[in-house]
Each structure stands twice: as C-alpha cells, then as structure tokens.
C-alpha positions as CSV (number, residue, x, y, z in Angstrom):
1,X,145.4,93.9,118.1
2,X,146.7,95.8,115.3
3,X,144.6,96.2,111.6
4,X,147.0,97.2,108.9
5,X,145.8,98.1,105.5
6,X,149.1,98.0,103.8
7,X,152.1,96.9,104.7
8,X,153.3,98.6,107.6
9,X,156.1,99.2,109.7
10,X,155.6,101.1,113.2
11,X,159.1,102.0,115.1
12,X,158.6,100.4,118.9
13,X,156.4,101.6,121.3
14,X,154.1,103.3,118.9
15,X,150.7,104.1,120.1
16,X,147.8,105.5,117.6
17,X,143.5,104.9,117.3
18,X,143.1,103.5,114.3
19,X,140.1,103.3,112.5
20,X,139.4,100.4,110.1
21,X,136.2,99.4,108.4
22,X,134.4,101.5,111.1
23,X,136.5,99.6,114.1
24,X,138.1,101.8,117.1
25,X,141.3,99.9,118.5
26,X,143.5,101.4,120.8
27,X,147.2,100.2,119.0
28,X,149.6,99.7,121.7
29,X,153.0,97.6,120.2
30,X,155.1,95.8,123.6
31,X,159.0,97.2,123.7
32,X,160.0,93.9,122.4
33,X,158.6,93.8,119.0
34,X,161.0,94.0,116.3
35,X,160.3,96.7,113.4
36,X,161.1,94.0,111.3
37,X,157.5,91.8,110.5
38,X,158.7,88.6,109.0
39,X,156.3,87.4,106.7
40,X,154.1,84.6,106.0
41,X,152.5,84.4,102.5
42,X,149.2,82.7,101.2
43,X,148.2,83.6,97.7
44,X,144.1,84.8,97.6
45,X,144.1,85.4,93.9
46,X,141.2,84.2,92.6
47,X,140.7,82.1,88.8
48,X,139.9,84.4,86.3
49,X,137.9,81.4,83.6
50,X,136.8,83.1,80.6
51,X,133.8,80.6,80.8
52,X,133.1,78.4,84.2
53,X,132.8,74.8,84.0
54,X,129.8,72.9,84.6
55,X,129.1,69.1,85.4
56,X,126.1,67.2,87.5
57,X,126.7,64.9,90.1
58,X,125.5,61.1,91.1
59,X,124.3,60.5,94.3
60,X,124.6,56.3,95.2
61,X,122.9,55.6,98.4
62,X,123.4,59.0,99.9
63,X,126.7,59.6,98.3
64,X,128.3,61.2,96.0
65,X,130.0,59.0,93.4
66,X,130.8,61.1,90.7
67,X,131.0,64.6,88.8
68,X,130.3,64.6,85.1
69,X,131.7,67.4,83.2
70,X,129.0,68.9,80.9
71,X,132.0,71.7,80.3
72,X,135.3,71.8,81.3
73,X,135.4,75.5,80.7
74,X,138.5,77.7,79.8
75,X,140.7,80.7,80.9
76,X,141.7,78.8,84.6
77,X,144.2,79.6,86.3
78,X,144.3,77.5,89.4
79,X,142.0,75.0,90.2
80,X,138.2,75.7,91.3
81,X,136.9,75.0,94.3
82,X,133.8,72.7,93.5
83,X,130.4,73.4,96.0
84,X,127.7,71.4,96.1
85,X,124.5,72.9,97.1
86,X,121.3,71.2,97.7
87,X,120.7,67.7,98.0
88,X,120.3,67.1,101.6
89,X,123.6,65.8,102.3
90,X,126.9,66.9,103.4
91,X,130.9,66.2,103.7
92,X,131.8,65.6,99.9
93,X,135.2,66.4,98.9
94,X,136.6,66.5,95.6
95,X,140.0,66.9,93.6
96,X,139.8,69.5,91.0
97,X,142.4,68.0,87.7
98,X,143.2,70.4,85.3
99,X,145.3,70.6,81.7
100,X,146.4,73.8,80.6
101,X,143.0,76.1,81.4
102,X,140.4,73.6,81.4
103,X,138.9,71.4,84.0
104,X,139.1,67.7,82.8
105,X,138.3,65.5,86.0
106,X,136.5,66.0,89.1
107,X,137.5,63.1,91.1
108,X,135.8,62.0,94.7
109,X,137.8,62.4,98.2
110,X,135.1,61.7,100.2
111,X,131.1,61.2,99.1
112,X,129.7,62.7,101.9
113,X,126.1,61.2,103.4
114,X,122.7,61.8,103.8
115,X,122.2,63.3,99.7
116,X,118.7,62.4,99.2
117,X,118.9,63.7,95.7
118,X,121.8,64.7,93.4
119,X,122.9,68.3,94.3
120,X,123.7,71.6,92.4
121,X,127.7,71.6,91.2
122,X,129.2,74.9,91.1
123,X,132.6,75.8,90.1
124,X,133.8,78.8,91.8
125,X,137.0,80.6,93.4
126,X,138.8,78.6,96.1
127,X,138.6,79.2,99.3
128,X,141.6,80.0,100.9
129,X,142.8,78.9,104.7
130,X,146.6,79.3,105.9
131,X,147.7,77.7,109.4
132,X,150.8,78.8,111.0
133,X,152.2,78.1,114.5
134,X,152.3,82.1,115.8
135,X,154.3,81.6,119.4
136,X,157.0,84.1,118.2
137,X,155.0,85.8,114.8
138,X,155.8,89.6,114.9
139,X,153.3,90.0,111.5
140,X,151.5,88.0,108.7
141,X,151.8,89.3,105.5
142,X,148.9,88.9,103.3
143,X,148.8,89.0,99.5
144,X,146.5,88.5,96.8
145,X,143.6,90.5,94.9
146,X,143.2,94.2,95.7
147,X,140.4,94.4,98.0
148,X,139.7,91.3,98.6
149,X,138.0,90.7,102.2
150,X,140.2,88.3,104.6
151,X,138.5,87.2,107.6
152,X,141.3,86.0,109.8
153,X,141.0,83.0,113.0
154,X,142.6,81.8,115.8
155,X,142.9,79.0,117.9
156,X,145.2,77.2,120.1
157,X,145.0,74.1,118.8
158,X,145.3,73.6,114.5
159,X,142.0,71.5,114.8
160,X,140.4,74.7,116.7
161,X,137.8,75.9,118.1
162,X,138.6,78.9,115.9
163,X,137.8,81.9,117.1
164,X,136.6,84.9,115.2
165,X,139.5,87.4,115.0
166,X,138.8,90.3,113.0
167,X,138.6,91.6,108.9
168,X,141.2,93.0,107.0
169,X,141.0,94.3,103.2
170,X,144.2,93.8,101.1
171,X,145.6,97.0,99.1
172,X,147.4,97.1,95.8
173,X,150.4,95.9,98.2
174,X,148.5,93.1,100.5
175,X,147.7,93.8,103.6
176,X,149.9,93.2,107.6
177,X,148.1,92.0,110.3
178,X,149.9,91.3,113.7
179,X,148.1,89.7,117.1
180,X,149.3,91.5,119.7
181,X,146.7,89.8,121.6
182,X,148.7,86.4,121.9
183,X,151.6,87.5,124.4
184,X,153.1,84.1,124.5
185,X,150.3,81.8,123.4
186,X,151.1,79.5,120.7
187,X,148.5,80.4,118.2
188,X,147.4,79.0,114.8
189,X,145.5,81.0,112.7
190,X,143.2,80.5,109.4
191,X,141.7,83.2,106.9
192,X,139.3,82.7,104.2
193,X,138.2,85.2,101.6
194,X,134.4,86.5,102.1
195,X,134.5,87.7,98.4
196,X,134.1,83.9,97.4
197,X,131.1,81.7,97.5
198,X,131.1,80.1,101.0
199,X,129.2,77.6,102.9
200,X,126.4,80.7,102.8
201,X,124.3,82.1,100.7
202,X,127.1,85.1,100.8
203,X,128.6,85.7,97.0
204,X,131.2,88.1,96.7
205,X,131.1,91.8,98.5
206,X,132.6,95.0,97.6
207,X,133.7,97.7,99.6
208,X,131.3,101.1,99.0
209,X,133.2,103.8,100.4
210,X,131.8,106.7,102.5
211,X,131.4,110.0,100.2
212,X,129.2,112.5,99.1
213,X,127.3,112.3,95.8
214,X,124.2,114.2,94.0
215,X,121.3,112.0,94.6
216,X,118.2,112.0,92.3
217,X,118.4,113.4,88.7
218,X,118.7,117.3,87.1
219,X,116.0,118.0,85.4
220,X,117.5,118.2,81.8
221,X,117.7,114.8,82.5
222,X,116.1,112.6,79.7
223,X,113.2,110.1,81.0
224,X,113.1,111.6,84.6
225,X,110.2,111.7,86.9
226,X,108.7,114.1,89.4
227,X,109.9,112.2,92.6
228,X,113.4,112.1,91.7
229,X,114.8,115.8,93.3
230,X,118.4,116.4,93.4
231,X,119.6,116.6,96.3
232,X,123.5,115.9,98.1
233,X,123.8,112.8,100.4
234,X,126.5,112.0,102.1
235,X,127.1,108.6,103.5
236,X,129.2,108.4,106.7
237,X,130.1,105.1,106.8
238,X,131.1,102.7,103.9
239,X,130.0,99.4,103.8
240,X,130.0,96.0,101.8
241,X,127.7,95.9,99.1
242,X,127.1,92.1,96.9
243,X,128.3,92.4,94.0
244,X,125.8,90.2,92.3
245,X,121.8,89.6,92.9
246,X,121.4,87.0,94.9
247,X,121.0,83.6,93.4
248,X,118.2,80.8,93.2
249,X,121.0,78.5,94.5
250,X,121.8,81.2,97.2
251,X,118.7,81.9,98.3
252,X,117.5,77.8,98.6
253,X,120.9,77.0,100.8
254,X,119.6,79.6,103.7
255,X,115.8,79.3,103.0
256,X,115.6,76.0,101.7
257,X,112.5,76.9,99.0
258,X,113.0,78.6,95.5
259,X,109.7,81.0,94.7
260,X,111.2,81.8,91.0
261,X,109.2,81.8,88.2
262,X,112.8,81.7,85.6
263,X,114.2,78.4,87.8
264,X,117.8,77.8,87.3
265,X,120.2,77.8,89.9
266,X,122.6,80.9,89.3
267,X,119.4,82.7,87.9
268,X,118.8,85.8,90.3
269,X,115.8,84.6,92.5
270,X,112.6,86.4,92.4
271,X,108.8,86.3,93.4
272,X,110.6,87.5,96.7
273,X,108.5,89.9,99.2
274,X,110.3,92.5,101.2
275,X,109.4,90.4,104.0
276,X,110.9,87.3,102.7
277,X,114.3,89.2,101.6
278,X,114.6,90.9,105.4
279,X,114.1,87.0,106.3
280,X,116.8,86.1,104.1
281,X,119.3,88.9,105.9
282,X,118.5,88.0,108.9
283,X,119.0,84.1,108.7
284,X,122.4,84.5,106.8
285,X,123.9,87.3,109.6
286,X,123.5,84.2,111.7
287,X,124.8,81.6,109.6
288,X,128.2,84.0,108.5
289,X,128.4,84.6,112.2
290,X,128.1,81.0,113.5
291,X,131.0,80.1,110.9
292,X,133.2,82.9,112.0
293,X,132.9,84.9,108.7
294,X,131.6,88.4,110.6
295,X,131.9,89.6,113.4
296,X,128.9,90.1,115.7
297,X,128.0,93.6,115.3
298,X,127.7,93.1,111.5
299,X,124.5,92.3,109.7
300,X,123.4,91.4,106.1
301,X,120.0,93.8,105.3
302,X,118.6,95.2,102.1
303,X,120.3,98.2,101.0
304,X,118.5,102.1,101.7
305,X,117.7,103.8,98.9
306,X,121.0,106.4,99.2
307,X,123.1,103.1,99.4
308,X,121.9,101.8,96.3
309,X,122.1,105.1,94.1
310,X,125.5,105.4,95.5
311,X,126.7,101.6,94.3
312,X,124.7,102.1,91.1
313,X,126.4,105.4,89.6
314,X,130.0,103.7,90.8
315,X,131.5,106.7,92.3
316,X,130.8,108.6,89.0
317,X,131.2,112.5,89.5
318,X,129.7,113.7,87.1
319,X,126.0,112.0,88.2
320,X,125.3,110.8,84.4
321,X,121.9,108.8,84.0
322,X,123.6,105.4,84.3
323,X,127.1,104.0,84.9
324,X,127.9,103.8,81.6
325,X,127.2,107.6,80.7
326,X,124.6,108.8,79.7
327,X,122.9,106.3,77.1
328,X,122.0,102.6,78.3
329,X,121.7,99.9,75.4
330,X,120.3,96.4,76.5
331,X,124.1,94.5,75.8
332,X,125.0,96.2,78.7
333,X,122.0,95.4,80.9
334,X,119.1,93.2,80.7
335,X,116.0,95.3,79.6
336,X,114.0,95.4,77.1
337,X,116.2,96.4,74.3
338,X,113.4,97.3,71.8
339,X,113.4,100.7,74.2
340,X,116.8,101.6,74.9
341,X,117.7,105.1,76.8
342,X,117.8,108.3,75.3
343,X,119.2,107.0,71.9
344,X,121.8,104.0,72.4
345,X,120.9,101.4,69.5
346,X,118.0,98.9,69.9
347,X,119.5,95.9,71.0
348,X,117.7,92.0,72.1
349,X,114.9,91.6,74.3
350,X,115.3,88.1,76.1
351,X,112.1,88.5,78.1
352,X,113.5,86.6,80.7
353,X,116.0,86.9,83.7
354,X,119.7,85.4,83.2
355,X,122.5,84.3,85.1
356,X,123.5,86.6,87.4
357,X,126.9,88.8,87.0
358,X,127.1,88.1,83.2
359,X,127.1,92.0,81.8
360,X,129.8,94.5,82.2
361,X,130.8,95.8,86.0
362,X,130.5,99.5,87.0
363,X,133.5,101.3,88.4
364,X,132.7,99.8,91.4
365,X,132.9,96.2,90.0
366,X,129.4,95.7,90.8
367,X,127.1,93.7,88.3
368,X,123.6,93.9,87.6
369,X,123.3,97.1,88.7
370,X,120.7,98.0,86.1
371,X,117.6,95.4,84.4
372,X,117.4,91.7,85.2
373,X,115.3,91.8,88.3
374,X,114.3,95.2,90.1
375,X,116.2,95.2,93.8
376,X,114.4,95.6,97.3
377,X,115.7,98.4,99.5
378,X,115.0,98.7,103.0
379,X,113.1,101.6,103.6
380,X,109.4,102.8,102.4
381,X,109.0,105.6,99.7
382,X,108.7,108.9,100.7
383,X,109.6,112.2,98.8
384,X,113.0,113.2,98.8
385,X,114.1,116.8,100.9
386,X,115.4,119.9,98.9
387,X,117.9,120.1,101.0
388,X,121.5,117.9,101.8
389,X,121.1,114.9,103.9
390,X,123.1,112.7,105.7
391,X,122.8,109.1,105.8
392,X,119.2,109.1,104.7
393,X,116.7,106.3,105.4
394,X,113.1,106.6,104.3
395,X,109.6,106.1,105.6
396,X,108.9,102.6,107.8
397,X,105.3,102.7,106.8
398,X,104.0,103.3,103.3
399,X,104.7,102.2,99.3
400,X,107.7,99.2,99.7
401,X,110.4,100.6,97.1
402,X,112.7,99.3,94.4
403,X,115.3,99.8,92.2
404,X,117.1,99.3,89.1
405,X,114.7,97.9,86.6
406,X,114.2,94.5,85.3
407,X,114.4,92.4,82.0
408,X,110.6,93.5,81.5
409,X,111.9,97.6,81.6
410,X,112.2,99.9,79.5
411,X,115.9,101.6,79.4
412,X,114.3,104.9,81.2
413,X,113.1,102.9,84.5
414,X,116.9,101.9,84.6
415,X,118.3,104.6,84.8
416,X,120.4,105.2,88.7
417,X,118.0,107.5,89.6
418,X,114.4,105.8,88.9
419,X,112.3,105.0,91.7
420,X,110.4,102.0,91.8
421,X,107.7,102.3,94.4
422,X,105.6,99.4,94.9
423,X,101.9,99.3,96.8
424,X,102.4,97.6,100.5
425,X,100.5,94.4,100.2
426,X,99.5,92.7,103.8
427,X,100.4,89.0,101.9
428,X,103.4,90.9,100.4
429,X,104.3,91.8,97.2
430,X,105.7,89.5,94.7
431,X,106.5,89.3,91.0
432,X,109.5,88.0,88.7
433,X,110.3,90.9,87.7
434,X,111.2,91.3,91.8
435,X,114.9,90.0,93.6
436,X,117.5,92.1,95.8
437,X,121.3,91.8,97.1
438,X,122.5,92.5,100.2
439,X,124.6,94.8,102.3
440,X,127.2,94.3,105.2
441,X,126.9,96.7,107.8
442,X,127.8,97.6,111.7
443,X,124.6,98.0,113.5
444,X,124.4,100.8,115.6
C-alpha cells in the first residue's frame, strides 16, 4: 500500500518507510509497475456560498414531500448537498437546481420512511464518491481543496461491502494514491471527504501539525493570571482538530437529546458536562468507524489543554495574546464587547450564543476559537511545570478545565492563554456558557 502526499513518481523497485499521518508502511513497488501513474480525477472542491440556503421540509405519512426554500442563498458554485437531520426517518434523496449562484428548487428523488416529524434541512458541501474498475490501475490521482481529508474504499464488487482502505490529505498539487494491495483483483474504489458534514455528527477537521510552541503567557502580558506560566511544549504527533464547536444539530444526530438553553440547530450546543462530551466522542468514533470514515485505531476525544493553546494561537510565533495580535474586539469573537482586550474598540454584546463558524478563521482555519461557548478539554487542572514539556496531559482527578471564553466573557478570559477551571461536580457541571469540539487522534 503506498500513501502519497503529492503527486509522486518512484523509479521501479523502490523501497522506503514512509510515515503519513502517524502510519508506518513498509513501501515495496512489484518490477512491473510503470513509473508512469495514469490518472483518475474527481473534483473535492467544496461551494464557497457567501450565504447558505435555508428551507423546511414536509413530512406526508412518513415522507418527505417537499423542501421549501426560506433562502436560496448566494455565492454557489456547484450544487449543495442537502442533509436532513432529525425526524426519525431515513432514505430521502433530493436534486439540488440551481441558476447562476442561487439555489431555486429542491426537488424529491426519493421521500424516505419512517419521519415521524419534519426534519432539520441543511445545505452543506457535497459529498464526494468516485468508483473506478482498478484491475490494471497503476495510481489515482486526487485533486481538489488543499488539505482536504479523503478517506478512500474498496470493494470487489461496485455495490460493496466497502472496505476501509486508508486516509490521504491532498497538497497544493492533489494527492497519488496507488493499491499495491490488489495484485490482480478487480477492485472498485470510493472516497468521501471527512472535512464535510457526513452522516455523523463529524463537521469539518483540520490538520494541527506537530511543533513546538510557548505555552502560557509572559508576564508583561495584559489581563494574565497567576496559573498561566510560560513554559515550551512540544507536541509529537499532529492530529485533526474540528474546525467548528460542535452543533445542536450535531450533537442530537449521535445523542439523540439537545440540553441547550440558546436552541437552534447550527447553534453550538451547551449545558454539556465533561461526562456527556467524553460520551459524545466515544459514540461518534463508533459511528465514523462503522461507516468506514476512520480507521480503527483513531478516536474522536476532547482536546488536552496543550492541544487547544496550540490550535488557538494558529501556529503564531510570536505567542501574541490572541490570534489576531495582540488586541481582541467582539466583531471578531463573540464576547462581551462592552469589555474588549487591552484597548480594541467596544463593539456589540449579543448576550447570547450564535451560529457556529460565523467570525473570522485563525491561521489555522479554525473558527470559534475564542467567545461563544467556553470548550471542554480532556484533562483536569493542575499547575503548569517551569520547565519544557512534551506532549503534556493534566491531572485525572481534580477542577474539570475549559477554554476560550464565551459570549458571557469578558475579552481578557479570551485570550489563548486563559484558563478556565471549573469545580468537579459528582452530577456534572453544566451551563450555557459550556460546549466543546473534538479531536482526531491515533490511540496509543
């Protein structure tokens, strides 16, 4: 099996380890391969709408009869995929029709069964599945969104089973991927993009790369507290971090309850517990595993505390208070905006959560990073060491931690460095000021 990052082109009987989002492979290419990978294309690029489209659906007798459009939207490029979560039911399909960027029709396919009540409608980024008949397929070329996060499946048979075959990340020039595996098998093969919504509660990832940065804050630094000693971390292994809080709508497909206080389906869920979030992981590993989306030593958790300073500042060297330098207003996070940090300009106070993913990314694409809801981390609160760490994890028993601030904050709490330690409740602790987002990880 070879895992190409890049196009690539090895001369014949090339043998190398390769190491590829943490994955040791011998690579060993038979005589007979050609250097030459022919090349099978499937566009992942992803719509880009200025503003999504939103409609509501009618359930008849367990199925769906209809979308109306509330919104068509604007800025689409291709057509949206069209989820519908909730409901009870299952098996709708739909035809996406557009003219020029806008969605004007959403016609039915199929109704599905078994919708006991009319489910969420959500317009969001196709998934994308390519079949090709691989008896004689030196390579498959894959193109589409710098790194975007294929995972790839194989079956003998274009109705499967599919079998889980293995990730890949596409570069600024695609990614190669050839199955040296097959020998003479036919096979068929099928790849879907884990950086759109699928039949999960997973949203979009991002790769965090391994590094070294300065955790905690100097202390010149404006609105710092005692616990918050600056210290080097390095972090061995990169992983995938979700780009977004996770969602009401998110959360209810893998719990099936909603504990929010703000309700609204792409409203970051809160009045979570620790406990309830670990759940959460736990339950979608198995789901993303059953549908071939990760591989079976990968796991969803709550982020440590290293790994969500390190996604927070973005990669920044210079360790400034926030992403954004060193002054945070509330148009670029939800806070309270009548207290902005360290002398950006007063700005609103919605006293509320909102949408998830709808202020400015870091430098690391990530949204959210600061205000909105404050986000679990795995471990407990302990005081940090003087000294440089590798892949830290905290206490197991103690104060339940957590980060970033929320709508309710002031722009000081946050700050990438502020700690948000929380007394351990027996019942667990819950409040709407409380949500998380996951990780994707190799256990050990």
């Amino acid at each position: 099996m070879l895992r190409v990052l890049g196009y690539f082109l090895r001369p014949r009987n090339w043998s190398s380890t390769s190491r590829s989002l943490g994955h040791r492979r011998r690579l060993s290419e038979p005589s007979t391969l050609s250097t030459q990978l022919s090349a099978f294309l499937f566009s992942l690029l992803p719509l880009s709408a200025a503003t999504p489209a939103t409609g509501t659906a009618t359930v008849v007798a367990g199925r769906i009869t209809g979308v109306v459009l509330t919104s068509g939207g604007s800025g689409y490029a291709t057509r949206p995929w069209v989820r519908f979560i909730g409901g009870g039911g299952k098996g709708a399909e739909v035809e996406v029709i557009l003219e020029a960027d806008r969605v004007v029709d959403v016609r039915i396919l199929q109704g599905g069964s078994g919708y006991t009540n009319a489910p969420t409608v959500t317009f969001t980024w196709p998934p994308v599945t390519l079949d090709v008949a691989a008896r004689w397929v030196p390579g498959l070329t894959f193109q589409g969104l710098p790194g975007t996060r294929v995972a790839v499946q194989w079956a003998t048979n274009s109705l499967g089973p599919w079998h889980y075959w293995t990730h890949i990340t596409l570069g600024t020039n695609g990614a190669t991927l050839a199955d040296f595996d097959a020998g003479n098998e036919t096979r068929f093969y099928r790849s879907a993009s884990s950086v759109v919504q699928l039949e999960t509660g997973v949203g979009m990832l991002v790769w965090i790369p391994p590094g070294r940065f300065q955790m905690g804050s100097p202390n010149n630094e404006p609105g710092r507290s005692d616990d918050e000693t600056p210290h080097a971390v390095t972090l061995s292994k990169g992983f995938w971090m979700g780009r977004c809080e996770v969602s009401q709508a998110e959360y209810a497909f893998v719990m099936g309850s909603n504990p929010s206080y703000f309700k609204g389906p792409n409203l970051p869920v809160e009045r979570v517990g620790w406990t309830e979030a670990t759940e959460y992981c736990r339950r979608l590993t198995l789901l993303d595993r059953a549908a071939g989306r990760i591989a079976a030593h990968e796991v969803y958790r709550l982020p440590t505390e290293a790994q969500w300073e390190s996604s927070a500042r973005g990669g920044d060297p210079e360790s400034t208070a926030t992403a954004y330098g060193a002054q945070l207003g509330s148009r670029l996070a939800n806070f309270n905006g009548d207290f902005p940090y360290n002398g950006a300009a007063k700005g609103p106070y919605l006293r509320s959560t909102v949408a998830v993913g709808l202020y400015a990314p870091n430098a690391w694409l990530l949204l959210d990073m600061y205000g909105n809801v404050a986000e679990w981390c795995r471990d407990r609160y302990v005081a940090y060491p003087t000294r440089a760490v590798t892949d830290p994890v905290g206490g197991t028993v103690g104060d339940e931690l957590a980060r970033g601030g929320s709508y309710y904050s002031l722009g000081d709490a946050c700050r990438s460095a502020a700690r948000w330690p929380l007394p351990y409740l027996p019942g667990g602790y819950r409040s709407a000021q409380l949500g998380f987002r996951v990780v994707l990880v190799e256990e050990p």
